[in-house]
Backbone as a printed PyTorch tensor [residue, N CA C, xyz], in Angstrom:
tensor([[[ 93.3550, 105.9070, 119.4300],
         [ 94.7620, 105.6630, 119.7030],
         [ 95.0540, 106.0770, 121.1330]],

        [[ 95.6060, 105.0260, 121.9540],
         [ 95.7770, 105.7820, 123.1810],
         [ 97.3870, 105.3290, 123.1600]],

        [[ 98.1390, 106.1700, 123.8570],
         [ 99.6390, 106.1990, 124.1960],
         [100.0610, 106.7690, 125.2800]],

        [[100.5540, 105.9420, 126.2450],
         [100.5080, 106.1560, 127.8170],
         [ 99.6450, 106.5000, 128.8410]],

        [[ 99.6370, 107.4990, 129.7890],
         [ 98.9740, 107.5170, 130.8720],
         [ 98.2910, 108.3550, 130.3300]],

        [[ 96.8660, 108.6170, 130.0210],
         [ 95.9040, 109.7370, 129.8050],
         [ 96.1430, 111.1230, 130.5180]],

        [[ 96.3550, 111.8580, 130.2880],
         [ 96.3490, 113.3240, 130.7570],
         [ 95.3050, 114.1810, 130.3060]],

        [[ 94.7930, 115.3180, 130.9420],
         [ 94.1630, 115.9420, 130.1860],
         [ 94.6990, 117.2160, 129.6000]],

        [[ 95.7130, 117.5810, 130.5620],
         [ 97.2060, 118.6330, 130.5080],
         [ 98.3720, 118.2320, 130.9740]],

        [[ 99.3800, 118.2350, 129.9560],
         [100.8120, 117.9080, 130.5050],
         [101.2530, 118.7220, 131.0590]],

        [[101.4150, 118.8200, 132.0560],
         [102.7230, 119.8880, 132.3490],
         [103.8400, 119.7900, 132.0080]],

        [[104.8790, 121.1570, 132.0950],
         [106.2840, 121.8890, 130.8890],
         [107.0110, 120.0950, 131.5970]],

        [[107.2570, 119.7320, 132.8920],
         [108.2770, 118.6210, 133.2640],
         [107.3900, 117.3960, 132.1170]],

        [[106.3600, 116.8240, 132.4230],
         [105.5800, 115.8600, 132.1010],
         [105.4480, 115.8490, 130.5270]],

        [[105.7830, 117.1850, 129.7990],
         [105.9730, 117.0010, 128.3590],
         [107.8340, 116.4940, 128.0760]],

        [[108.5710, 117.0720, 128.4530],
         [110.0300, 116.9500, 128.3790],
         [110.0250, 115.7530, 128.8850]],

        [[109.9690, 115.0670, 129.9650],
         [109.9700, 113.6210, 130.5360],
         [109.4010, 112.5560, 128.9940]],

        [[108.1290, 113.2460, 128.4520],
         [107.7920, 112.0450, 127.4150],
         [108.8750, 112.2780, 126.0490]],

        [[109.3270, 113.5100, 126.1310],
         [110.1410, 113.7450, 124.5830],
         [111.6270, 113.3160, 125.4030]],

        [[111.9870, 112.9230, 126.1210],
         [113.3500, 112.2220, 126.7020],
         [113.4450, 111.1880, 126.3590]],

        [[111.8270, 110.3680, 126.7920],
         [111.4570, 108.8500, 126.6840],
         [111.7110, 108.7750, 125.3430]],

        [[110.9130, 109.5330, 123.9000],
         [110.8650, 109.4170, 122.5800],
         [112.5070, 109.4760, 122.2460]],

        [[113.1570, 110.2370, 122.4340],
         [114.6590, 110.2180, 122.1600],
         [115.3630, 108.8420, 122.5560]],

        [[114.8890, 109.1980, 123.6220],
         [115.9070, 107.2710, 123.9740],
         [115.2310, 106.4020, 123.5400]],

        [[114.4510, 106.4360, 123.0220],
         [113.7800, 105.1720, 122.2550],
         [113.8860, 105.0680, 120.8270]],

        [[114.0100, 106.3590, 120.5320],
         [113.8930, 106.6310, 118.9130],
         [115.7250, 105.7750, 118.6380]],

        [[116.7180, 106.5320, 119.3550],
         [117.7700, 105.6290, 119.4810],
         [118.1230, 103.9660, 119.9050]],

        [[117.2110, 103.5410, 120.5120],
         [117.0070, 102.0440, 120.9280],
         [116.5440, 101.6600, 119.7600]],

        [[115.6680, 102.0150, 118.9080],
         [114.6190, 101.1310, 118.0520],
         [115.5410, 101.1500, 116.4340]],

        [[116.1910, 102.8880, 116.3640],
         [116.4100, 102.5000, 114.9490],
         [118.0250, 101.3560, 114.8160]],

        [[118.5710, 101.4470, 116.2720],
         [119.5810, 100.0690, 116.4100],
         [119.2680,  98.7010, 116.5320]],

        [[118.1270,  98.5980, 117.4280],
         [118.2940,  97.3790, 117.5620],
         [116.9410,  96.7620, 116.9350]],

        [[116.0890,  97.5870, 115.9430],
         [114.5230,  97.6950, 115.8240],
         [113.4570,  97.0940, 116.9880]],

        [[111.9520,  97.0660, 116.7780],
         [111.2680,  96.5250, 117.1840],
         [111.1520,  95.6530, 118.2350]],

        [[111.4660,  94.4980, 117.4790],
         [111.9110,  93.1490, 118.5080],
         [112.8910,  92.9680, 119.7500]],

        [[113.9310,  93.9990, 118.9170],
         [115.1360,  94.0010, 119.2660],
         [115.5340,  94.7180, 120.8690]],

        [[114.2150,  95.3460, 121.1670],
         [114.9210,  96.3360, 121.9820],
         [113.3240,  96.1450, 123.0190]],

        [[114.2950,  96.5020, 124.2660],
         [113.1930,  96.0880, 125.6700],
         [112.8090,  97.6700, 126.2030]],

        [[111.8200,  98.0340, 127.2960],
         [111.1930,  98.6720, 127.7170],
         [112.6190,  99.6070, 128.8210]],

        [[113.5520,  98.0390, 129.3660],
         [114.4410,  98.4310, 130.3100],
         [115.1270,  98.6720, 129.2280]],

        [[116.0700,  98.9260, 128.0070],
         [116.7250,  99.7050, 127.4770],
         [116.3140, 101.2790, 126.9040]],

        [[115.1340, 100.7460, 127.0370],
         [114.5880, 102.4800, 126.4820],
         [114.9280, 103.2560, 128.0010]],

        [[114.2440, 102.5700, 129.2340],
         [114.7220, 103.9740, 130.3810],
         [115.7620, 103.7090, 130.6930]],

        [[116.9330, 103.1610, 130.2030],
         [118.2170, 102.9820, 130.5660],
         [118.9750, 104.1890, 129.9210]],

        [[118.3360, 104.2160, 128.6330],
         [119.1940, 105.3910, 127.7680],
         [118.1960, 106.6680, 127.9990]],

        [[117.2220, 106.3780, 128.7260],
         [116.7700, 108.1420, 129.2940],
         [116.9350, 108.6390, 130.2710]],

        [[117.9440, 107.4710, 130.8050],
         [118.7040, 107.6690, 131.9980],
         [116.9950, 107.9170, 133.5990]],

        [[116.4320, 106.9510, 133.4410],
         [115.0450, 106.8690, 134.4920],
         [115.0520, 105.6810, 134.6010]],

        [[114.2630, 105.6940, 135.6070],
         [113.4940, 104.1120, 136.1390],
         [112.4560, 103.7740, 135.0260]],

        [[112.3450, 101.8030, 135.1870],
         [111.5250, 101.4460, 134.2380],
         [110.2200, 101.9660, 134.8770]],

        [[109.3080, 102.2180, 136.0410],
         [108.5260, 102.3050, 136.9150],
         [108.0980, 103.9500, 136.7940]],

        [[109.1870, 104.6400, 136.3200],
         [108.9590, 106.0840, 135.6660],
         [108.6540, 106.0570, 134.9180]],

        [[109.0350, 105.3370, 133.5680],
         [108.7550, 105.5060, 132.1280],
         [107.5140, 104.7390, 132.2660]],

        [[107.1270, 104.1040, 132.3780],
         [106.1100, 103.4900, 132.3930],
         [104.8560, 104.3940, 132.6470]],

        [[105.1720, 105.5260, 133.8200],
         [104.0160, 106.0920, 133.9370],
         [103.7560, 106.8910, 133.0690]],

        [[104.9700, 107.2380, 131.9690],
         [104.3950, 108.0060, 130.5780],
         [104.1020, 107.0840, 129.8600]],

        [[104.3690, 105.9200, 129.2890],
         [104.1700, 104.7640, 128.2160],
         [103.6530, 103.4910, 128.7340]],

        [[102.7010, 102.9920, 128.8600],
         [101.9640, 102.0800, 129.4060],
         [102.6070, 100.8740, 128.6570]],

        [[103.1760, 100.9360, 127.3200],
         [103.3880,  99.5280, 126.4740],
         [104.7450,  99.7020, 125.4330]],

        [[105.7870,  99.0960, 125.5390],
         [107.1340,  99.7140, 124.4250],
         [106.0540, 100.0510, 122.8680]],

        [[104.9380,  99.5230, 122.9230],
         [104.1290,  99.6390, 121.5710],
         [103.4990, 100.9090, 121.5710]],

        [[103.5270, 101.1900, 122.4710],
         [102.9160, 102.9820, 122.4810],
         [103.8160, 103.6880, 121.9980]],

        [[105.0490, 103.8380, 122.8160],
         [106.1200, 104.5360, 122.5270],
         [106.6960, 104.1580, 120.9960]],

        [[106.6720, 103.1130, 120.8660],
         [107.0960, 103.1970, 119.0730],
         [106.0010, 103.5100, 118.1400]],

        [[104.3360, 103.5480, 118.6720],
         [103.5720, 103.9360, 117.7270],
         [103.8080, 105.7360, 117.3380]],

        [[103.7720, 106.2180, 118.1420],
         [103.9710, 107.3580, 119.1110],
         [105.2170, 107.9760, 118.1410]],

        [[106.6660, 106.9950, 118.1230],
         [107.3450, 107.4760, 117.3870],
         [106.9030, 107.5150, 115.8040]],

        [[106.2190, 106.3630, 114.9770],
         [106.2950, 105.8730, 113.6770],
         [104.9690, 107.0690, 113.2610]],

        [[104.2590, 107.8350, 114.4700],
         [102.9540, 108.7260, 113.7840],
         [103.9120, 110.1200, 113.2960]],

        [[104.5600, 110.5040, 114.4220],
         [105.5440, 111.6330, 113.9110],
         [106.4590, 111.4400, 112.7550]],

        [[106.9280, 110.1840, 112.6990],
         [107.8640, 110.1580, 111.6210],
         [107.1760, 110.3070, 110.3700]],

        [[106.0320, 109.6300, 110.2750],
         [105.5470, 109.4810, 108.8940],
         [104.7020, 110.9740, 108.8080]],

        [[104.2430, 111.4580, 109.6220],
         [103.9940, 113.0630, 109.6970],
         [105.6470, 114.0660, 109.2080]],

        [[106.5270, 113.9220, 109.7780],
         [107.5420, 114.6110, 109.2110],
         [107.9650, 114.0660, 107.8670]],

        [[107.9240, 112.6980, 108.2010],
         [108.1530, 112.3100, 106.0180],
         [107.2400, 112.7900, 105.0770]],

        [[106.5090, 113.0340, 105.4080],
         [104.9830, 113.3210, 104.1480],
         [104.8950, 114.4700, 103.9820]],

        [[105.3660, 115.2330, 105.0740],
         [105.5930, 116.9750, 104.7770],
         [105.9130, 117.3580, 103.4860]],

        [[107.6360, 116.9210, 103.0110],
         [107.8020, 117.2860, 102.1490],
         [106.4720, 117.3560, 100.5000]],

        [[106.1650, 116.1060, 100.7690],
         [105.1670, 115.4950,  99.5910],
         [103.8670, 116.2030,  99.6780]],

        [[103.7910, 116.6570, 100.8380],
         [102.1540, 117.5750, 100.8200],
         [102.1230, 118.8630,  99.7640]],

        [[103.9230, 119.3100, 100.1610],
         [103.7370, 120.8320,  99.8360],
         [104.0320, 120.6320,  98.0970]],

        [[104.1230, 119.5930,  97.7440],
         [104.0110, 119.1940,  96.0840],
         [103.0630, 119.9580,  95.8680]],

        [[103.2940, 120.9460,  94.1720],
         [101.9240, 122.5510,  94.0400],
         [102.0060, 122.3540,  93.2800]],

        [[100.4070, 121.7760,  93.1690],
         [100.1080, 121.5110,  91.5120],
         [ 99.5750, 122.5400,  90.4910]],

        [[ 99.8390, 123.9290,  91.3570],
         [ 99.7550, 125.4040,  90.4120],
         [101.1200, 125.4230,  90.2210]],

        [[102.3190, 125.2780,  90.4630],
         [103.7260, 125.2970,  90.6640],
         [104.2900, 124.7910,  89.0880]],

        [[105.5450, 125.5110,  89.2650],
         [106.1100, 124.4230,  88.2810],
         [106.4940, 123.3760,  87.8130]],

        [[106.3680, 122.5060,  87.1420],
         [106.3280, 121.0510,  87.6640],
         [107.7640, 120.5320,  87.9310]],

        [[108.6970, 120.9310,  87.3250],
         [110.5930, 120.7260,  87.4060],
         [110.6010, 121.1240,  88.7310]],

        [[110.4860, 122.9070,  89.1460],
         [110.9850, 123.3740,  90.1310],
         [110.0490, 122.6370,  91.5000]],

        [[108.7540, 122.3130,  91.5410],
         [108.4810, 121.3390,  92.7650],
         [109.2600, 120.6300,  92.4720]],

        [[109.8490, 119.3440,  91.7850],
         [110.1640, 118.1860,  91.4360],
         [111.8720, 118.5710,  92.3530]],

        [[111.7630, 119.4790,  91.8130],
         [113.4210, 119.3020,  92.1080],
         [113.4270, 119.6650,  93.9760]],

        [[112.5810, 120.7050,  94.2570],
         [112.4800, 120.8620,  95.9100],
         [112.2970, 119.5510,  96.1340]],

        [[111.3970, 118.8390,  96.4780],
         [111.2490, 117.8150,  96.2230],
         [112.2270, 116.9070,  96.5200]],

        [[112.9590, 116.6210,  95.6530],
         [114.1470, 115.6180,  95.5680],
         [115.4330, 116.2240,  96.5790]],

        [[115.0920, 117.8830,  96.9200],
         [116.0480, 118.3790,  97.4570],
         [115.9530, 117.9260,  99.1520]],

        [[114.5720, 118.4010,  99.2910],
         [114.1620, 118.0350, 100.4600],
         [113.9660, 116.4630, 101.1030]],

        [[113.8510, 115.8540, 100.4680],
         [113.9100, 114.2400, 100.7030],
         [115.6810, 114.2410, 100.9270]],

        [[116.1890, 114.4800, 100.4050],
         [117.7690, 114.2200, 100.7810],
         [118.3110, 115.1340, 101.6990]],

        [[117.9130, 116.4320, 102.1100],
         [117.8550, 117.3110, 103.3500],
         [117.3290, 116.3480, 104.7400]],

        [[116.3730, 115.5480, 104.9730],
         [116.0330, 114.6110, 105.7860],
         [116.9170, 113.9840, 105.9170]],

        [[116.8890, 112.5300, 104.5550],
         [118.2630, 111.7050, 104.4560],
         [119.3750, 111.9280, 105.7110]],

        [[119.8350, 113.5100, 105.3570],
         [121.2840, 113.6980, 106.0980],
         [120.3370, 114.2700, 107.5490]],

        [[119.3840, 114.6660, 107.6930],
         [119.5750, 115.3140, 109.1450],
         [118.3580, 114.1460, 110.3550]],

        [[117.7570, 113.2710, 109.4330],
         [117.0180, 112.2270, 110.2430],
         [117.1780, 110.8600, 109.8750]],

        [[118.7820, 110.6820, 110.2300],
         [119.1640, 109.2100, 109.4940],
         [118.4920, 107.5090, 110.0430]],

        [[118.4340, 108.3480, 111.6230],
         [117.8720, 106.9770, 112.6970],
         [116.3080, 107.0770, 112.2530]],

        [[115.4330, 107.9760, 112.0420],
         [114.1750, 107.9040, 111.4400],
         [114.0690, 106.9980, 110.3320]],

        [[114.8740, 107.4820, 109.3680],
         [114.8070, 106.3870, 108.6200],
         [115.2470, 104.8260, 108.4020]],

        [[116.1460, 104.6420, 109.3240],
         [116.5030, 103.2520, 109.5800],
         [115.4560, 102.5740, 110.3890]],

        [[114.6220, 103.7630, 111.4370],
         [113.4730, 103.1230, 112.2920],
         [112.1880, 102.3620, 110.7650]],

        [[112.0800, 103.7640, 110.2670],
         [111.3790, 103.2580, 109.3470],
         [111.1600, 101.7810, 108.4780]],

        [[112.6650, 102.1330, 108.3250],
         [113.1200, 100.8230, 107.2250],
         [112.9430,  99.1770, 107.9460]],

        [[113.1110,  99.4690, 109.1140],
         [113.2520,  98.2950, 110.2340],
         [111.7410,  97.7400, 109.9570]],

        [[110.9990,  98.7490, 110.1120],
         [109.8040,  98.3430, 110.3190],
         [108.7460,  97.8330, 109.3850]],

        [[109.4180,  98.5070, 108.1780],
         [108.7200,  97.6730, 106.4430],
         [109.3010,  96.3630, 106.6690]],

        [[110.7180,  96.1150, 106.6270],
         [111.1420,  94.5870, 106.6590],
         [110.9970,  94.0320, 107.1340]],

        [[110.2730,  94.3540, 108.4040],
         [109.3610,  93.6550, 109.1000],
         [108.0800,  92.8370, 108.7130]],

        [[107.7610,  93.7590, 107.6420],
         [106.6150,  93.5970, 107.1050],
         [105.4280,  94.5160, 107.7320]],

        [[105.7990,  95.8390, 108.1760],
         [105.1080,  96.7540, 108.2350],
         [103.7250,  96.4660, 109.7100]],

        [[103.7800,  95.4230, 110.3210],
         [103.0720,  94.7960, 111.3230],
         [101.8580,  95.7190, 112.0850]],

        [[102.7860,  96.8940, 112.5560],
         [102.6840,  97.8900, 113.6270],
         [101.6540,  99.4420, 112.9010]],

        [[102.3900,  99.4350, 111.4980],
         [102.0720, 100.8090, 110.5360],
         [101.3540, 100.1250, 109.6480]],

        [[100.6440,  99.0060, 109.6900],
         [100.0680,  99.0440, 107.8530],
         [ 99.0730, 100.1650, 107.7210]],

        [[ 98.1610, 100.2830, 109.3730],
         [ 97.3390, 100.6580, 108.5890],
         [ 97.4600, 102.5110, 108.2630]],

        [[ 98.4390, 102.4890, 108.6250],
         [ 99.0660, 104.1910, 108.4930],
         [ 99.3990, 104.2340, 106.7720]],

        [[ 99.9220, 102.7560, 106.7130],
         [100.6360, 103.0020, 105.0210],
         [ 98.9370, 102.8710, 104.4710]],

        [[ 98.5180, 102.4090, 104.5010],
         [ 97.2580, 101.5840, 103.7100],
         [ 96.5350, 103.0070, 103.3980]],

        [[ 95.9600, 103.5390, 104.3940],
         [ 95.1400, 104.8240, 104.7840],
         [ 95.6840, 106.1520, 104.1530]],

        [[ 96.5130, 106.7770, 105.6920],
         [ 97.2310, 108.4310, 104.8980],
         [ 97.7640, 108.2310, 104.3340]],

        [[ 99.0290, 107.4550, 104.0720],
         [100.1930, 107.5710, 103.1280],
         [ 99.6450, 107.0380, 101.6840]],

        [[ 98.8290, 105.9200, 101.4320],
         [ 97.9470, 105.7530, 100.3230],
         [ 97.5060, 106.6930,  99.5810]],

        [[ 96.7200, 107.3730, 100.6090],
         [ 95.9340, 108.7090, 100.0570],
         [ 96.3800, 110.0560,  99.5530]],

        [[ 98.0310, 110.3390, 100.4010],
         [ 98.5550, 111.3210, 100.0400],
         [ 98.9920, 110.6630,  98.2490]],

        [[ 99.4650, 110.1350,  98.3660],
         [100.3810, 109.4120,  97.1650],
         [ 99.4180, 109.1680,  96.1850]],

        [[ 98.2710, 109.2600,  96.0410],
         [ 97.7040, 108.8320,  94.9720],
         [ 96.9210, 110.2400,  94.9390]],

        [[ 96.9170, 111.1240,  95.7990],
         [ 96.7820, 112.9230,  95.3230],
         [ 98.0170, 112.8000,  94.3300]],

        [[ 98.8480, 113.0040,  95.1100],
         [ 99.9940, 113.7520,  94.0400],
         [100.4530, 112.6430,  92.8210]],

        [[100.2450, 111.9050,  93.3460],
         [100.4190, 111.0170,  91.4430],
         [ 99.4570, 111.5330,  90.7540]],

        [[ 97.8590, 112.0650,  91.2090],
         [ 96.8960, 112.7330,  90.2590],
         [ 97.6170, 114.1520,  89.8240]],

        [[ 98.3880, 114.6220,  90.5730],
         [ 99.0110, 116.4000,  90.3020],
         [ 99.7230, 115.9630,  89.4980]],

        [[100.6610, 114.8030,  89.6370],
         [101.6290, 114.6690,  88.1210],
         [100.9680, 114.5960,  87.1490]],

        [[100.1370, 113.0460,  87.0020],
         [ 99.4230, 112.9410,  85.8240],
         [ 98.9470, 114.5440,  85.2280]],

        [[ 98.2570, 115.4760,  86.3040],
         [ 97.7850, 116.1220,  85.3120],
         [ 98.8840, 117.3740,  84.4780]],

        [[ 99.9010, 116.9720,  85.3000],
         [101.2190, 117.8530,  84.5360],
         [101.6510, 117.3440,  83.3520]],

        [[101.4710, 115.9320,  83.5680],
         [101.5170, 115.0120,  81.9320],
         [100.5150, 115.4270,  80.9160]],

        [[ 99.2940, 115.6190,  81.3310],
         [ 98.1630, 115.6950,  80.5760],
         [ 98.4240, 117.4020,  79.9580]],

        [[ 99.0880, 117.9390,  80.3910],
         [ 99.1260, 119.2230,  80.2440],
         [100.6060, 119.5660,  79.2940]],

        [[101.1720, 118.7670,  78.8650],
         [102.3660, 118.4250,  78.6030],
         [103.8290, 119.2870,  78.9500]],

        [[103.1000, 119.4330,  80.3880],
         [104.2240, 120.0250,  80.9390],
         [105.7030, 119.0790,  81.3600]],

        [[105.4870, 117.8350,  81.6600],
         [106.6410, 116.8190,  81.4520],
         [106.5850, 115.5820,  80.8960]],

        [[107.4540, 114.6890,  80.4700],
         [106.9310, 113.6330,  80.0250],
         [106.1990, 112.6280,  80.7770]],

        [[105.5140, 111.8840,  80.1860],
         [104.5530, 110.7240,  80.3180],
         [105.4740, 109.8430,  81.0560]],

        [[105.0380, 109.5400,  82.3020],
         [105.4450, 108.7380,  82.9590],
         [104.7430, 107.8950,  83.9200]],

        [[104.9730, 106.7850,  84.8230],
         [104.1800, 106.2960,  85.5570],
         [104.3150, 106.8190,  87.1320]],

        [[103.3440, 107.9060,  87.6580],
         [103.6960, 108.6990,  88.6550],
         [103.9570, 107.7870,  90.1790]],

        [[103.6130, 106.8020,  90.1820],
         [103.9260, 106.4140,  91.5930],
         [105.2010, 105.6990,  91.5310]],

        [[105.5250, 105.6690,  90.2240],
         [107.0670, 104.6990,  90.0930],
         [108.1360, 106.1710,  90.3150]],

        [[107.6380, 106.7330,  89.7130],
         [108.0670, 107.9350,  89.8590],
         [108.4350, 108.0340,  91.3460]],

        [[107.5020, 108.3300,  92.1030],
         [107.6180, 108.5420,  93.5950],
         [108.2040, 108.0230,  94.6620]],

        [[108.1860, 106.5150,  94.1190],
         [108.8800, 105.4800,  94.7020],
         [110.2520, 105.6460,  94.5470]],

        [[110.8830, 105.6150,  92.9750],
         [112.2920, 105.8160,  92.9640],
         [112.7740, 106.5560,  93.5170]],

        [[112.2830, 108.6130,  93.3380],
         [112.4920, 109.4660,  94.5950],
         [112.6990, 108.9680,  95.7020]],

        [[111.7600, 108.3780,  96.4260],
         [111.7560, 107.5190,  97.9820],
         [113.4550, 107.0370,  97.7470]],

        [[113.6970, 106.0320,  97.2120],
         [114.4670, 104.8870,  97.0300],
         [116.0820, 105.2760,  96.8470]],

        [[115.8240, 106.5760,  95.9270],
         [117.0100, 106.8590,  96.1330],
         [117.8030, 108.0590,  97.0790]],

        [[116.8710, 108.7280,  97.4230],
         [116.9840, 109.8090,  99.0150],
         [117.2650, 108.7370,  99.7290]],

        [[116.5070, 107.7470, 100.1950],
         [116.3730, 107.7150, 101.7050],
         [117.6710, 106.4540, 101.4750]],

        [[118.4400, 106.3230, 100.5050],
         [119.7050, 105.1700, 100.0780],
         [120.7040, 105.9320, 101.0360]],

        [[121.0110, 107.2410, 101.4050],
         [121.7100, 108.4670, 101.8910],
         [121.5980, 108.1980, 102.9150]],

        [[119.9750, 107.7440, 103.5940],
         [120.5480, 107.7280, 105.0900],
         [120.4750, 106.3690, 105.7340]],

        [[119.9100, 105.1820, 104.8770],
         [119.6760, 104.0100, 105.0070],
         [121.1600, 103.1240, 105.1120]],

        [[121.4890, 103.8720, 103.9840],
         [122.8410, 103.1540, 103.6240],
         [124.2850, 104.3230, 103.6190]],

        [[123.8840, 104.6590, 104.9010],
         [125.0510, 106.2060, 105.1270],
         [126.6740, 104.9770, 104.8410]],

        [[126.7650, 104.0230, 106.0320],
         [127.9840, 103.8820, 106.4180],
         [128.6540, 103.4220, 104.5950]],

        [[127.9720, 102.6160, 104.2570],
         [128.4150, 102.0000, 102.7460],
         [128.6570, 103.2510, 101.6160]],

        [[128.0890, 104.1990, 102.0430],
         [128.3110, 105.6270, 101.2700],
         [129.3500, 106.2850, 101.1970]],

        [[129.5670, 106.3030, 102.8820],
         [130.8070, 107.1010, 103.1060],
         [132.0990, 106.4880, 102.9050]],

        [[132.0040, 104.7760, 103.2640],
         [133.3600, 103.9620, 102.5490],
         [133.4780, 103.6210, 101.2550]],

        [[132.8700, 103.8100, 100.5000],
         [132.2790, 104.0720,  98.8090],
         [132.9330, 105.3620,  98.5910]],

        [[132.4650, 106.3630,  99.0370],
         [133.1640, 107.2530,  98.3960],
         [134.8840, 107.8300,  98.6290]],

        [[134.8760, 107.3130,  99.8530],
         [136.0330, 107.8020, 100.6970],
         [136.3320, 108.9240, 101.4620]],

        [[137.6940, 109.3250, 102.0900],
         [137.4820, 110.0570, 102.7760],
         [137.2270, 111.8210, 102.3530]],

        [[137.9490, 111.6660, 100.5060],
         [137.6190, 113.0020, 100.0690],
         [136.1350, 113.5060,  99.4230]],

        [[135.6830, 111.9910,  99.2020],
         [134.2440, 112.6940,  99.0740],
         [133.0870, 112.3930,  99.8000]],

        [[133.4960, 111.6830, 100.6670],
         [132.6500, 111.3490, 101.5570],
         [131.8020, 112.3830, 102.4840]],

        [[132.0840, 113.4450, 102.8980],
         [131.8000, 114.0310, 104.3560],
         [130.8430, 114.9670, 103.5550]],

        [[130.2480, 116.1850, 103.8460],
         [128.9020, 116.5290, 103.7250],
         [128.4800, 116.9010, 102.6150]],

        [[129.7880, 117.0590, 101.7770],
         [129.3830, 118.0720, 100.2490],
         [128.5980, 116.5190,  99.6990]],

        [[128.8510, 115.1940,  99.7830],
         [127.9410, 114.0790,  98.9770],
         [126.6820, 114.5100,  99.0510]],

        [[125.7860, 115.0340,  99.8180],
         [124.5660, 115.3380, 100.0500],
         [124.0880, 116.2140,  98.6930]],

        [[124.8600, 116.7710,  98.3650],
         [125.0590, 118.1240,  97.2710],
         [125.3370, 117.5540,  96.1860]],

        [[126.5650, 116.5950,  96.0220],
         [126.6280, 116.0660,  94.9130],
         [125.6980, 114.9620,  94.6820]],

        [[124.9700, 114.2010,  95.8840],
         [124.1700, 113.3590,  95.1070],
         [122.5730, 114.1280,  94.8220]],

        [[122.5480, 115.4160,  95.0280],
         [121.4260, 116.9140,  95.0320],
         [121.5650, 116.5210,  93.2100]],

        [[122.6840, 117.1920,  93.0050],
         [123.0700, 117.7670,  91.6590],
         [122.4240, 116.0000,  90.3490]],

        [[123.1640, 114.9570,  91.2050],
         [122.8030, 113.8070,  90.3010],
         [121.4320, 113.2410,  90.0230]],

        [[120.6780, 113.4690,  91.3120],
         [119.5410, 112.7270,  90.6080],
         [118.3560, 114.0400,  90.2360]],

        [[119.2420, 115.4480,  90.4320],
         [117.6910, 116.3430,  89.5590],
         [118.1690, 116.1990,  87.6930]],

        [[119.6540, 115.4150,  87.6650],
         [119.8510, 115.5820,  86.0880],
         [119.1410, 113.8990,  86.1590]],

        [[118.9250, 113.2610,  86.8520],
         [118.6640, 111.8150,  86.5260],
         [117.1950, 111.9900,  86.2860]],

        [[116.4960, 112.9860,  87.2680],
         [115.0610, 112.6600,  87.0020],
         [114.5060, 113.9250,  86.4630]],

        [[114.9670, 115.2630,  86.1600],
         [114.0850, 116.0360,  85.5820],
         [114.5780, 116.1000,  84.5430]],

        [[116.0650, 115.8790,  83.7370],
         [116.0850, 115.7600,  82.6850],
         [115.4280, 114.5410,  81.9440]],

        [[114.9620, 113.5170,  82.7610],
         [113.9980, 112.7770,  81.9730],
         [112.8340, 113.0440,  81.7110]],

        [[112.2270, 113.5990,  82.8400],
         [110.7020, 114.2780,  82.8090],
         [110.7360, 115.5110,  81.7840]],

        [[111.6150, 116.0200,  81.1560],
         [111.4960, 117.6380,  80.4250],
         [111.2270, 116.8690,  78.7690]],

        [[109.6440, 117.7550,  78.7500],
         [109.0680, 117.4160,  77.9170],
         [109.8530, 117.3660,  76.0600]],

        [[108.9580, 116.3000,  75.3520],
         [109.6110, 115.9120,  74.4330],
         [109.3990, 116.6090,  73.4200]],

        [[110.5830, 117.4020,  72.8770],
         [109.8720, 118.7950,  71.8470],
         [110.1110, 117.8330,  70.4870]]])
């Protein structure tokens, strides 16, 4: 993987110069996605020359690979620390807590994200195909064996995982339709909390085993 000008040490300016570039881009891409957005709008909003940025990012495809490796590194976090010595509710529910903790505090991440599946994933397959494959079919083995153990009910663990996905990242995918949905009294930050409270009764009271 190469992404911009090779260095062998950044220096303190030459690191901040590339995390300026990533900011104004991370904002260019999750508005206007991919296609949508040029090399001269990324150093427009980092407030530099295109002829500067360039000497950190050789290709707008660097700089968005660059962004989509961190993102999917900060998304998968949560899912790593899934402990399959743990309890299986109380991960489940961190879990669901922490996916909607993102939601509200990395909303343009996830719209970058989203841009880029409906795309048809072009740029990341082989990120999805590979790590994210591999993580996800660990921890669907940690559920299963919480099933096998009849610590929750029998379920199909990657549907499982998916819906989690599907309905966290609805919070920051679909913020604006949220907040005019709910209005102005329930709209503003406590929803994060109340939609906390709804889906650990939606999904661990389904998972709590069948006495």
């Amino acid at each position: 993987m190469t992404t911009g000008t090779d260095h062998p040490r950044r220096t303190r300016i030459q690191q901040e110069k590339r995390e300026l570039i990533l900011e104004a881009a991370l904002e260019v891409f999750s508005t206007n996605g991919f296609r949508g957005s040029t090399i001269d709008q990324i150093a427009e909003a980092a407030g530099m020359s295109k002829p500067n940025l360039l000497y950190y990012f050789r290709r707008k495809e660097d700089i968005h690979e660059t962004l989509m490796q961190r993102l999917l590194d900060t998304w998968l976090a949560p899912l790593r620390e899934l402990d399959d010595i743990g309890d299986p509710l109380t991960e489940l529910r961190s879990y669901i807590r922490r996916k909607l903790e993102m939601a509200r505090d990395f909303p343009r991440e996830s719209r970058l994200f989203a841009n880029e599946i409906l795309q048809g994933a072009p740029r990341i397959m082989p990120l999805l195909a590979g790590e994210l494959k591999t993580l996800v079919d660990e921890k669907a083995a940690v559920i299963k064996g919480w099933m096998r153990a009849g610590k929750i009910a029998r379920t199909d663990p990657w549907h499982l995982i998916f819906s989690i996905w599907a309905t966290t990242q609805h919070y920051a995918d679909f913020d604006v339709q949220v907040r005019a949905v709910l209005g102005p009294n329930r709209g503003g930050d406590g929803r994060f909390e109340d939609a906390a409270r709804f889906l650990e009764q939606l999904f661990l009271d389904g998972l709590k085993p069948k006495t």
